[in-house]
Wavefront OBJ file of the C-alpha trace (Angstrom):
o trace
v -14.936 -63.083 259.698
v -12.439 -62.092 262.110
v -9.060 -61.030 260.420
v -5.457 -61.396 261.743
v -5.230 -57.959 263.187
v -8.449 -58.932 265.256
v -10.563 -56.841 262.906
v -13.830 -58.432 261.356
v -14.832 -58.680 257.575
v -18.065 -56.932 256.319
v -19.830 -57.569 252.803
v -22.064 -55.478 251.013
v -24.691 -56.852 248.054
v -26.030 -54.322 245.782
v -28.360 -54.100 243.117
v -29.116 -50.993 241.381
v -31.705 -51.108 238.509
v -30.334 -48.685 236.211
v -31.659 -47.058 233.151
v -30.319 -48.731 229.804
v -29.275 -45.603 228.312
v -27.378 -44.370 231.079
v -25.942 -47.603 232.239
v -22.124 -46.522 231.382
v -22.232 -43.485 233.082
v -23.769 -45.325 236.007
v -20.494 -47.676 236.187
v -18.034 -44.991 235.858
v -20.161 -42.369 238.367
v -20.552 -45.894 240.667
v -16.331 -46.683 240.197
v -15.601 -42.725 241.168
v -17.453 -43.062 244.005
v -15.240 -46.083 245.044
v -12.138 -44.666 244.010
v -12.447 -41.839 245.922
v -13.085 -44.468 249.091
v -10.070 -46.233 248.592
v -7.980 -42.888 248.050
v -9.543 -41.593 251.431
v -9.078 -45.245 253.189
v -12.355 -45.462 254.643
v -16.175 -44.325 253.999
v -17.425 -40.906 254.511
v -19.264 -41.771 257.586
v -20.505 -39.755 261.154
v -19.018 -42.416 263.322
v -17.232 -42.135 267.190
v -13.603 -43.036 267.174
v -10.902 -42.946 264.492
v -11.080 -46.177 263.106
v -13.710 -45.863 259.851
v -14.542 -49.169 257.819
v -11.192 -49.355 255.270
v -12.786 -50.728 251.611
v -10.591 -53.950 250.426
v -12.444 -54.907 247.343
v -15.140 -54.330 245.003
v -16.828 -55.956 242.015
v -19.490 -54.706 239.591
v -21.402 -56.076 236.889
v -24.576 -56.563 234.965
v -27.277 -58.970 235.710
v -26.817 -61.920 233.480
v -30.367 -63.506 233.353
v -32.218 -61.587 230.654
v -35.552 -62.265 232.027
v -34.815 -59.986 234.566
v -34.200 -57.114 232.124
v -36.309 -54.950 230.507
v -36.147 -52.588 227.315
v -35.520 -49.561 229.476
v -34.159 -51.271 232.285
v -30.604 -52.829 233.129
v -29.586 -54.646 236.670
v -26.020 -53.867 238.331
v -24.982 -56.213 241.189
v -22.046 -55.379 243.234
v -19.914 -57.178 245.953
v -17.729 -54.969 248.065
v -15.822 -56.078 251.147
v -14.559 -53.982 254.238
v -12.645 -54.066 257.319
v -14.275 -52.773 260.089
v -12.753 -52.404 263.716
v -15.592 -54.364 265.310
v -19.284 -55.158 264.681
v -20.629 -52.201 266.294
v -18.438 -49.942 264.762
v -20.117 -51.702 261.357
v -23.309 -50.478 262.355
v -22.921 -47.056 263.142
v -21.265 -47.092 259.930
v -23.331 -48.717 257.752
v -26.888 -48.912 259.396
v -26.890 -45.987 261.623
v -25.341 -43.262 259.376
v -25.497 -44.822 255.950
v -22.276 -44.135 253.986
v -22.531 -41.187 251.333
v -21.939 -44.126 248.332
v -25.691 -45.432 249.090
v -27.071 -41.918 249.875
v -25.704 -40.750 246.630
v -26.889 -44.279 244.971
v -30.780 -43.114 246.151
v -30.259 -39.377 245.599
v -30.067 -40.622 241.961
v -33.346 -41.768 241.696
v -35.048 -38.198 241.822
v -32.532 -36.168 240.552
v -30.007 -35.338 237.560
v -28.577 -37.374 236.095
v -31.613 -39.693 236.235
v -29.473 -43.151 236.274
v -31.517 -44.914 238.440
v -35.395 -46.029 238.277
v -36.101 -47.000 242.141
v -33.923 -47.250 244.751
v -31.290 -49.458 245.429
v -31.356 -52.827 247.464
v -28.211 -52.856 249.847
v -27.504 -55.743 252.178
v -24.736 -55.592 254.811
v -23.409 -58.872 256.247
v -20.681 -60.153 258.521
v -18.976 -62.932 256.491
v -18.452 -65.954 258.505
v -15.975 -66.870 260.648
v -13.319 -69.600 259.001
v -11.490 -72.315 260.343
v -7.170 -70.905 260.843
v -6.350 -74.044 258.673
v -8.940 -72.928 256.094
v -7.848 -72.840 252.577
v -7.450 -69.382 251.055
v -10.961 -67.622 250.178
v -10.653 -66.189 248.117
v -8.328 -68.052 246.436
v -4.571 -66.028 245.311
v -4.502 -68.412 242.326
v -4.609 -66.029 239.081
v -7.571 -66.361 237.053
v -6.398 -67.209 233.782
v -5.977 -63.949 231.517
v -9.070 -63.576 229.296
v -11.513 -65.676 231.763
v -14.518 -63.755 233.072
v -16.246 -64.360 236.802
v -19.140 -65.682 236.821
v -20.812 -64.445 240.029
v -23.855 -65.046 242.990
v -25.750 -63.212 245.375
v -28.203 -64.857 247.280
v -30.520 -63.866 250.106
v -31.726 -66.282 252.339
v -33.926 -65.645 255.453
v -34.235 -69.140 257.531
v -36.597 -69.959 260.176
v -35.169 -69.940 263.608
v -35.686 -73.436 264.871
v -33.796 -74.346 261.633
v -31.259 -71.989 262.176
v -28.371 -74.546 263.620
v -28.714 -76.835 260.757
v -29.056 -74.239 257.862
v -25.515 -73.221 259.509
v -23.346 -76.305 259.476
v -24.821 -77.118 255.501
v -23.598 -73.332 254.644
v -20.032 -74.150 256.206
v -20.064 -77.468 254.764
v -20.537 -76.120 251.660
v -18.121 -73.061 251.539
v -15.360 -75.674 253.164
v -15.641 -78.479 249.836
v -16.963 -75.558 246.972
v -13.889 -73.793 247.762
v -11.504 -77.028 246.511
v -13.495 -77.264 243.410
v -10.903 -76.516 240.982
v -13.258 -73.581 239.159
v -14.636 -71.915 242.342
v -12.856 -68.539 243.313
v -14.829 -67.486 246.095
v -17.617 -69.040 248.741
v -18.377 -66.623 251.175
v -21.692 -66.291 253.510
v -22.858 -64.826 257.003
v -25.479 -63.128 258.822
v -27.077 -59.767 258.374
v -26.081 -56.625 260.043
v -29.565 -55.789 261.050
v -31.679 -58.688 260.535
v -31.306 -61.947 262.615
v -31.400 -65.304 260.963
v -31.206 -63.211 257.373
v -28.178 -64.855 255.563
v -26.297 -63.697 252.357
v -24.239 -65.182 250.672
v -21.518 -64.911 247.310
v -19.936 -67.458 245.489
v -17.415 -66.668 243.018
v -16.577 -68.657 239.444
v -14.620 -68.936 236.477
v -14.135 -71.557 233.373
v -15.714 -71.749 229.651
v -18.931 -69.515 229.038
v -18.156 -66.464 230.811
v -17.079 -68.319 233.919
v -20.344 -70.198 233.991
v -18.682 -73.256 233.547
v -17.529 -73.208 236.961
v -21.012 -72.935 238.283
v -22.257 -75.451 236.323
v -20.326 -78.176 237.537
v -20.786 -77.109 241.362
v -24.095 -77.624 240.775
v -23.456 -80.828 239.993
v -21.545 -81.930 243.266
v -22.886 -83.493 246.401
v -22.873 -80.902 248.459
v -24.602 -78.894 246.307
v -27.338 -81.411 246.349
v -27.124 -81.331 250.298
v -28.167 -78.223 250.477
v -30.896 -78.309 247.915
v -32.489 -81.531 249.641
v -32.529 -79.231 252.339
v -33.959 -75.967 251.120
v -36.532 -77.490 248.810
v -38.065 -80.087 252.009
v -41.385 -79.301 251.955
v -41.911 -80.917 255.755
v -39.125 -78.640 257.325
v -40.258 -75.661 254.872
v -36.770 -74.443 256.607
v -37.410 -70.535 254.849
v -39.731 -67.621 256.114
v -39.342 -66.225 251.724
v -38.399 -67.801 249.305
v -34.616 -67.783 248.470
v -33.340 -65.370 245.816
v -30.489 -65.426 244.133
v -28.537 -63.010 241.604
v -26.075 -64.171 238.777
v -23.558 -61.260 237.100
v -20.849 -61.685 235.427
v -18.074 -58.595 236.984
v -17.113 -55.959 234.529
v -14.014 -55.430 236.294
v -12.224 -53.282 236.415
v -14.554 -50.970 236.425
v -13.881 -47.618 234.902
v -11.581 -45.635 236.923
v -11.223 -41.869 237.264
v -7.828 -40.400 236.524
v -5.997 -39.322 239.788
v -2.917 -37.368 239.006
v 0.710 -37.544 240.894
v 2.839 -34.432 241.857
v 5.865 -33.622 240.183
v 9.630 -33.819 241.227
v 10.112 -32.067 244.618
v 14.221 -32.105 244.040
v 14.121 -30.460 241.023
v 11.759 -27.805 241.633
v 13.459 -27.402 245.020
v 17.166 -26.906 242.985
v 14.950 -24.601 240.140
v 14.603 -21.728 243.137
v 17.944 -22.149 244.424
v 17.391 -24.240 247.427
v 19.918 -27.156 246.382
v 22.585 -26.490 245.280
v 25.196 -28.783 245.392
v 23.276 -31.523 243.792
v 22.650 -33.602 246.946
v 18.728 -33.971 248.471
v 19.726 -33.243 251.719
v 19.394 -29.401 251.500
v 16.108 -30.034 249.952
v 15.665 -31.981 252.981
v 16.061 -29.673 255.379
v 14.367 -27.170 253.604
v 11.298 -28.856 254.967
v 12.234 -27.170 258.759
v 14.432 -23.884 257.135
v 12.587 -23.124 254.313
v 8.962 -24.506 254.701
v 7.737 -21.489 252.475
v 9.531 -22.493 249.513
v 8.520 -26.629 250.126
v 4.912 -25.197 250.364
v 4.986 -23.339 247.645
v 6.558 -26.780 245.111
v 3.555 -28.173 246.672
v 0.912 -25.459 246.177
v 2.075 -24.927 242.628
v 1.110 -28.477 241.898
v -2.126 -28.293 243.105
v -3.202 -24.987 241.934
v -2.037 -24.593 238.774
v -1.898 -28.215 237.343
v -4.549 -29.401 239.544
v -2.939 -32.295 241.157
v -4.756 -34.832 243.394
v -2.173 -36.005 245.396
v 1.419 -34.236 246.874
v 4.210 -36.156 248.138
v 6.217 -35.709 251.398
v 9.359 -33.808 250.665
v 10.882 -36.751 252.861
v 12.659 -38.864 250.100
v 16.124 -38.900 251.978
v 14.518 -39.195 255.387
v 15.738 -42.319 256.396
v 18.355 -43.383 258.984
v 21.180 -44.276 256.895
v 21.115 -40.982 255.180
v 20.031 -39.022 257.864
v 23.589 -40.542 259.664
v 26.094 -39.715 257.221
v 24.680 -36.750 256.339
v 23.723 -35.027 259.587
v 26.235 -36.998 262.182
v 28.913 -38.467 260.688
v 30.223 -35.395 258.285
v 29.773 -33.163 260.963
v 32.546 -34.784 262.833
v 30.548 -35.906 265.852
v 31.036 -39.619 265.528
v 31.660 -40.551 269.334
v 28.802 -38.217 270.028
v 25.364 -39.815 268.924
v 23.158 -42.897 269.597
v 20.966 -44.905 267.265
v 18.228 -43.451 268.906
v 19.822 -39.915 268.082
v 19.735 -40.623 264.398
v 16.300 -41.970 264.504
v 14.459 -39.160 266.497
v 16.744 -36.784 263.834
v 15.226 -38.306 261.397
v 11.912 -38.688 262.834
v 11.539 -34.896 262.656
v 12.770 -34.648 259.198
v 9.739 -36.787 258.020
v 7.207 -34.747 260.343
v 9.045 -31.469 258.971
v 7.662 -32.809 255.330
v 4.496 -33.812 256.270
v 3.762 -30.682 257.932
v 4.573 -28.895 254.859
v 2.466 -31.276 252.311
v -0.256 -31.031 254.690
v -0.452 -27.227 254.748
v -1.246 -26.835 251.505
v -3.498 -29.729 251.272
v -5.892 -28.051 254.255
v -5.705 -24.627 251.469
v -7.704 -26.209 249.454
v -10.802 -27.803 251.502
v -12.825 -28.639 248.592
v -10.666 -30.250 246.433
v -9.659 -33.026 249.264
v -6.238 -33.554 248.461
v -4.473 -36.012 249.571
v -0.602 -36.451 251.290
v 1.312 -39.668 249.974
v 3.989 -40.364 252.066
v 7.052 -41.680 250.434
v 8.525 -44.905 251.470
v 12.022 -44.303 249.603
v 14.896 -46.486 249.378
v 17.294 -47.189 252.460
v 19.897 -46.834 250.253
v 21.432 -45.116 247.798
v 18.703 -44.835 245.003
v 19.484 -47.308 242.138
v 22.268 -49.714 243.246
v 20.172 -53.001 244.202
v 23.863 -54.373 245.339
v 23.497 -52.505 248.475
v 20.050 -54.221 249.131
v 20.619 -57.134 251.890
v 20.272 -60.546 250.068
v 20.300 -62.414 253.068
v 18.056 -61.354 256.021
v 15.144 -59.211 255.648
v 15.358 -58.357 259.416
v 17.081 -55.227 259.116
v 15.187 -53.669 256.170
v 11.920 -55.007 257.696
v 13.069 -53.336 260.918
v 13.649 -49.908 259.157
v 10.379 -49.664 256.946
v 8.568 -50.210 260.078
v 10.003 -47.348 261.582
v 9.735 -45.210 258.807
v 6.031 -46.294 258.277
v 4.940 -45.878 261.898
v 6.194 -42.760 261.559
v 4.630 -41.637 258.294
v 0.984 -43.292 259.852
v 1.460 -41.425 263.438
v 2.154 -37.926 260.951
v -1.102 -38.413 259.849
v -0.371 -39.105 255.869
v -3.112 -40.611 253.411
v -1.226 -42.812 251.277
v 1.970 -44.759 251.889
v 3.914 -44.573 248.123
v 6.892 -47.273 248.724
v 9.056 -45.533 245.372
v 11.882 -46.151 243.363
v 12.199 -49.493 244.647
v 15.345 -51.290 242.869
v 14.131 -54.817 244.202
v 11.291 -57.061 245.082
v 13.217 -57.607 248.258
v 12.406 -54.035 249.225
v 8.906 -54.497 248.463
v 8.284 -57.683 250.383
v 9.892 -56.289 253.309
v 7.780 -53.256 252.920
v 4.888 -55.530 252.974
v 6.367 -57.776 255.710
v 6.683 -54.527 258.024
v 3.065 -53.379 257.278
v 1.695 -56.467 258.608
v 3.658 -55.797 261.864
v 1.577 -52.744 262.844
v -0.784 -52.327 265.783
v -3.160 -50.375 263.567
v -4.835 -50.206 260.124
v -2.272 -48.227 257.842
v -3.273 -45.775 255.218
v -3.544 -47.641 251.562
v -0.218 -48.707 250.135
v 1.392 -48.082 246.814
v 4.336 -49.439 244.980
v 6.050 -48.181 242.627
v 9.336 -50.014 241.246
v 11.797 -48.259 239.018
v 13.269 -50.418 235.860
v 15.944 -50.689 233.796
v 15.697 -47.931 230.523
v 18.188 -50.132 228.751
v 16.562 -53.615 228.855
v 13.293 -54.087 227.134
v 12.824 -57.926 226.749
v 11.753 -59.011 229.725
v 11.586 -55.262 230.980
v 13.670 -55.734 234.125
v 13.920 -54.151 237.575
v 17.363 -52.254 237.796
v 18.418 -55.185 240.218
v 18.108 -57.046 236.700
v 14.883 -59.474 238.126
v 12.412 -59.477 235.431
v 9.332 -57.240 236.408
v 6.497 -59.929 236.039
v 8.238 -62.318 238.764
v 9.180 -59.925 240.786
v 5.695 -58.644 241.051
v 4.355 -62.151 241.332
v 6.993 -62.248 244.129
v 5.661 -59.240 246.026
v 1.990 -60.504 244.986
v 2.308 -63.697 246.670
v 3.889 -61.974 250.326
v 1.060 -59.526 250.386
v -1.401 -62.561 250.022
v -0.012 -64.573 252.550
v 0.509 -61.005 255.243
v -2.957 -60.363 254.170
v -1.552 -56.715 252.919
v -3.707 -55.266 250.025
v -1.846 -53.314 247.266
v -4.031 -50.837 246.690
v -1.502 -49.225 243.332
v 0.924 -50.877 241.839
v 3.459 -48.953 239.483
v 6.957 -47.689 238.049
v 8.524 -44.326 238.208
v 12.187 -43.420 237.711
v 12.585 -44.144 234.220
v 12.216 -42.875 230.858
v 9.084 -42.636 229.530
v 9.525 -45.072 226.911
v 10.381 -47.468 229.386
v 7.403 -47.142 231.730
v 5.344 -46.890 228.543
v 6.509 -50.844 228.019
v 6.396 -51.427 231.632
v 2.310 -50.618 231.801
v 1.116 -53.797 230.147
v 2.959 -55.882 232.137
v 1.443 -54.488 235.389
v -1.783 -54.821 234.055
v -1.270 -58.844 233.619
v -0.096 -58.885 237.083
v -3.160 -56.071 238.395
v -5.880 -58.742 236.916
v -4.221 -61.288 238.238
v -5.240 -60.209 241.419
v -8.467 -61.220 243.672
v -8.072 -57.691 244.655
v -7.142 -55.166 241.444
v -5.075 -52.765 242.356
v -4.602 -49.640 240.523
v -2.026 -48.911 238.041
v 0.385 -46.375 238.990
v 3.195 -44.675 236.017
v 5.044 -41.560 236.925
v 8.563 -40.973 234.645
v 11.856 -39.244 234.982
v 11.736 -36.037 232.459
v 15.695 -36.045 231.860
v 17.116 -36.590 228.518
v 19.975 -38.811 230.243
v 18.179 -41.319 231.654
v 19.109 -43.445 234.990
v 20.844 -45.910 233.176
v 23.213 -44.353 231.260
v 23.882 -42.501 234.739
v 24.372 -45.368 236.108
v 26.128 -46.997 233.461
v 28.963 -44.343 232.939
v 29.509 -44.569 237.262
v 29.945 -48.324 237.143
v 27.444 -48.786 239.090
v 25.237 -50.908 235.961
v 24.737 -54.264 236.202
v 25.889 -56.072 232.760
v 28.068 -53.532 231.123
v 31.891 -53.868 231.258
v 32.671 -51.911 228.466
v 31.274 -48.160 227.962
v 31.602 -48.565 224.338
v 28.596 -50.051 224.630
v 26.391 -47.493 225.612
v 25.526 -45.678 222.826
v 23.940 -49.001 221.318
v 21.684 -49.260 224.711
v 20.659 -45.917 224.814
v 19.263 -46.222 221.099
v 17.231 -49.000 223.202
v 16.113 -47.068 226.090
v 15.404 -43.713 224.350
v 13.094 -45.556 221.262
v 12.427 -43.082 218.072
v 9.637 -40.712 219.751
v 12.830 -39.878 222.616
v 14.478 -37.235 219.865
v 16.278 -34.040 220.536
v 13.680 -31.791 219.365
v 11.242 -33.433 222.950
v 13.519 -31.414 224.750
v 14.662 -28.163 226.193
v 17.912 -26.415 226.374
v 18.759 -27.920 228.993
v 17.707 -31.652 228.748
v 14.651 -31.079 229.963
v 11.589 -33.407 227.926
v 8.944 -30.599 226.925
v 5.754 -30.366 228.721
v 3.473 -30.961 225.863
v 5.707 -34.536 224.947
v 5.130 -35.514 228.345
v 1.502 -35.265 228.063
v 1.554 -37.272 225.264
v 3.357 -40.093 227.045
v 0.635 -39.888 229.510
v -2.532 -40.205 227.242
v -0.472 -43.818 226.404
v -0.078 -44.682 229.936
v -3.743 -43.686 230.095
v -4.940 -45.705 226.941
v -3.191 -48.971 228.337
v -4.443 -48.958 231.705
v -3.007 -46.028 234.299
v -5.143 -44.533 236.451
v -2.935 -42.593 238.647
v -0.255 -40.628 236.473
v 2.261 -38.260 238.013
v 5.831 -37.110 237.715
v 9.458 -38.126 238.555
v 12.568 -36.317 238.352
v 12.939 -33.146 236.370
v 9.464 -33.007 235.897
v 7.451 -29.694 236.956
v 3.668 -28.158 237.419
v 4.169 -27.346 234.012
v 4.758 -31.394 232.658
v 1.150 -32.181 234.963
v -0.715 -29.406 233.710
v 0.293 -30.484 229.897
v -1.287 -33.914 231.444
v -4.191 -32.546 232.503
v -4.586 -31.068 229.252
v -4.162 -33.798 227.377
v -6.314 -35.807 229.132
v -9.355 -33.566 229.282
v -9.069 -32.485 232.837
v -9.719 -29.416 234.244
v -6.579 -27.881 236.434
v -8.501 -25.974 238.390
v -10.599 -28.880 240.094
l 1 2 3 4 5 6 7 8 9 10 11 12 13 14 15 16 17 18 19 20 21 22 23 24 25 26 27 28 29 30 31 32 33 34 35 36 37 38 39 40 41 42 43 44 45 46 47 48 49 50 51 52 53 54 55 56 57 58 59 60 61 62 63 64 65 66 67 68 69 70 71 72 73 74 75 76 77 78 79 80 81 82 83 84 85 86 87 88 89 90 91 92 93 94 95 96 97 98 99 100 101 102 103 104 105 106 107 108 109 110 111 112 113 114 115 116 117 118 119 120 121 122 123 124 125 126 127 128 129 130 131 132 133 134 135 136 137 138 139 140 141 142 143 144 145 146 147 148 149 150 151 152 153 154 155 156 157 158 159 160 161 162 163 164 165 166 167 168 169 170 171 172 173 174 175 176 177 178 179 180 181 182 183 184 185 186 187 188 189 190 191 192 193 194 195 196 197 198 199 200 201 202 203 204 205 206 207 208 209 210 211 212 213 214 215 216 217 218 219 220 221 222 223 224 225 226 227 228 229 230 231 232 233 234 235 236 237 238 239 240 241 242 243 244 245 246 247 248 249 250 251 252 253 254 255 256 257 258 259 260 261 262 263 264 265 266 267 268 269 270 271 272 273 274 275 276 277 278 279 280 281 282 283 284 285 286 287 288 289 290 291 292 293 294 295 296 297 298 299 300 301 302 303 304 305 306 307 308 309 310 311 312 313 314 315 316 317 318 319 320 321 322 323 324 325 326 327 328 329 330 331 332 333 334 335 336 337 338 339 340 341 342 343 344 345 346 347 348 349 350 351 352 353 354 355 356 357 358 359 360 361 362 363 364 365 366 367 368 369 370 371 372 373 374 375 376 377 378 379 380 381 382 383 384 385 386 387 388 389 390 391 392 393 394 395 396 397 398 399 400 401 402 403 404 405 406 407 408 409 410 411 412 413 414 415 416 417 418 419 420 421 422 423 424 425 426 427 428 429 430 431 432 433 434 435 436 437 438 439 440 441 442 443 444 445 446 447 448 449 450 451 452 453 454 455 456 457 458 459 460 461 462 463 464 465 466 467 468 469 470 471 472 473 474 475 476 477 478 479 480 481 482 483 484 485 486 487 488 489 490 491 492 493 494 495 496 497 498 499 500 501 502 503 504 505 506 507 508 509 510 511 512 513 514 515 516 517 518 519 520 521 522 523 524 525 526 527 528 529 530 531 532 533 534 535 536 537 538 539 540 541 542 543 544 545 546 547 548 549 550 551 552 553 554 555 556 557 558 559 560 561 562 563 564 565 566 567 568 569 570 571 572 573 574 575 576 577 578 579 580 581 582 583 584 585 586 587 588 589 590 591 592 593 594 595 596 597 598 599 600 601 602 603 604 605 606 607 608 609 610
């Protein structure tokens, strides 16, 4: 399938016989191998050129036809989807030099830990070109919560002088089993190395562990098309006999816990670099200080054994950049628009030069540089957020994102985001790009104060305004690859979790679920709140009722420090919660340190040191 960007779609159909006993640590060895994919944003493969295969999506489950099975033995089928630059690119990637997920997939077979009994069977297919005014496949209607896919692989290897007909009953199928209210996904094409071998997946859901939806398209009449057709005994249209595959996804699959950095500002104003409470020193500590940035960063990786550091970019963006850098300094009449932008510009490269540093001290560990996509105002106050045009802020993001990609960063993390409006036109400007982006994360910051609906601090209830950003990144064809909150109390993204879950599974594509808090006894709100600058509250009297609210009875005195600080070990605790109700990549806001990560890592059974 050829995509918007001009890029093709590739499909991969697994099946990994798997040793009963071991089939759990199969799925979660099988999901860390993926996660670590989509972290990198492409395959570890040997190929020319900088343009890798980029994973989109994956399923995984067991085989759901028991005569298949065996007492020792267990089937695993998998579906995975990728977006490759062209077809030859596909081939060097996947046939030539075969990607280190399969290697390590046969590897298994004859040594430790033993999980599988013969060698996988891997198929690698273009899928089919579709029609522009196709509907959506697969489709962005929700699967209802609770309902399980019910899935199928099939191999089919036609004759060649049947080749043309085989063809136009596959499309004609896909095009009318897609509008069957029950089918998800119909998807088919042609073999990467073998001409005239087809594969194909269909996707269901309904009663019976989705089977209901497979069920009835069996029942249809183009269904029965194409089994006249494969079952003619005159036109014996197959060179095998086809096969097909039935599992039912265990999605998501078990993911591995990646963990955030820390708060750049305040470990930046802990050694003195800011000091009059403003980001900007920090800022510029990037080109002045890039010692000190290094060593917020270092500290994080070393010595709580972080995964991923953040750009110390968070004010890097024009607005700021102007009235911080041009404007106070009393050269008004003096500077262009392109001034401020090329200032700025070299702020951002200042910050990924320093996160990058440290990254290529540890080789082994392959950490990875998120670049923050911040606010383009100041942080908090949704009012300032255009509610008209999304030109501008589309406009903006774009820069800022071209100029994060073109420094070379791994992740794009679109923080503190007051609205969905920021979001979409985050989205919006990521589908504007000339070339594939690094994965993008979002990460919204809520209200502390209101619980029920948990709310954005714009005051739009967090389930529609994900549903909101959801349905633009469907339509752009932009995959979320984390979706999260940060830049709250912990309380409130502790409430916040289960709601991005609904909205994650939701998804045809899952992303993961991303929770980083503030570590600040006063939390944003009542900041906020006591500067006018809340969105409900006209009399102050009424803040000490809200922040019994936002602070719950596990936010006490004794979780903090001297100075207002929540302790370490209390933080940890917060994140084994996160954890239990569906995180899978856990940092730290503001006021948090190396010391709150490591307590995480603790916590959570990880070692620091790896």
């Amino acid at each position: 399938m050829t995509l918007s960007n001009g890029r093709i779609l590739v499909a991969v159909n697994g099946i990994f016989a798997v040793s009963r006993q071991r089939g759990g640590e199969f799925l979660a060895s099988f999901s860390s191998q993926l996660q670590n994919s989509i972290l990198r944003k492409e395959l570890d493969v040997a190929i020319q050129g900088n343009d890798p295969p980029s994973l989109l999506s994956c399923i995984v489950g067991e085989n759901s036809d028991s005569e298949d099975e065996t007492e020792d033995c267990t089937t695993f089928h998998c579906h995975l989807k990728f977006e490759c630059a062209t077809r030859e690119e596909a081939v060097a990637a996947f046939v030539d030099n075969k990607p280190k997920l399969f290697r390590w997939d046969e590897s298994a077979v004859n040594h430790p830990p033993f999980y599988l009994l013969r060698p996988p069977q891997i198929n690698v297919w273009t899928v089919a070109p579709e029609a522009p005014d196709a509907p959506p496949n697969p489709k962005p209607t929700p699967t209802p919560p609770g309902c399980r896919l019910f899935c199928l692989n099939a191999n089919l290897h036609v004759r060649p002088e049947h080749r043309q007909e085989f063809l136009q009953l596959l499309e004609h199928a896909r095009s009318e089993s897609i509008q069957e209210p029950l089918c998800v996904e119909y998807q088919f094409g042609e073999s990467l190395t073998t001409p005239n071998s087809f594969h194909v997946h269909q996707a269901y859901m309904g009663d019976n562990g989705g089977k209901e939806g497979f069920d009835k398209h069996a029942t249809t009449q183009h269904y029965q098309k194409w089994n006249d057709f494969s079952k003619d005994e005159n036109k014996d249209p197959f060179v095998t006999k086809p096969v097909g595959y039935t599992f039912r996804p265990g999605f998501p699959a078990p993911s591995p816990l990646l963990l955030l950095d820390g708060g750049n500002g305040h470990e930046l104003k802990q050694r003195g670099v800011i000091s009059d409470g403003s980001f900007l020193a920090g800022l510029l500590a990037n080109e002045q200080q890039p010692e000190i940035v290094q060593s917020v960063h270092r500290e994080f990786v070393r010595d709580a054994g972080c995964h991923i550091i953040t750009t110390n970019s968070f004010v890097a963006v024009p607005d700021r950049v102007e009235r911080d850098l041009f404007t106070c300094s009393g050269n008004d009449n003096c500077y262009t628009q392109e001034d401020v932008q090329e200032r700025t510009r070299q702020l951002i490269q200042a910050a990924v030069h320093c996160a990058r540093t440290v990254a290529k001290e540890f080789p082994e560990r392959n950490i990875q540089v998120a670049g923050t996509i911040p606010p383009l105002t100041e942080c908090y106050v949704a009012s300032l957020v255009p509610t008209t045009s999304l030109s501008s802020l589309v406009l903006t993001y774009r820069f800022l994102i071209e100029t994060l990609v073109q420094a070379d960063v791994d992740i794009l993390l679109a923080e503190t985001l007051s609205t969905s409006r920021e979001a979409i036109a985050i989205v919006k400007a990521m589908s504007q790009l000339k070339q594939p982006p690094p994965p993008l994360w979002i990460a919204l910051t809520i209200d502390d104060f209101n619980n029920n609906p948990t709310t954005l601090r714009s005051g739009e209830p967090l389930d529609q305004a994900l549903n909101d950003i959801f349905q633009e990144a469907l339509a752009a064809i932009i995959s979320i690859r984390a979706l999260g909150v940060n830049c709250a109390s912990p309380a409130a993204v502790t409430r916040a979790i289960p709601v991005l879950v609904q909205a994650a599974n939701n998804q045809p594509q899952r992303p993961q679920i991303l929770a980083y808090a503030n570590a600040f006894q006063t939390t944003t709100s009542e900041w906020l709140a006591r500067s006018d600058e809340y969105p409900y509250i006209h009399d102050s009297s009424d803040i000490p009722a809200l922040m019994i609210v936002a602070s719950g009875e596990v936010n006490c005195d004794h979780d903090y420090d001297a100075q207002g600080v929540l302790k370490p070990e209390v933080y940890g605790q917060y994140a084994k919660e996160w954890r239990a109700l569906g995180a899978t990549i856990i940092g730290g806001c503001c006021g948090s340190s190396p010391s709150h990560l490591q307590a995480v890592a603790t916590e959570l059974g990880l070692d620091s040191r790896r």
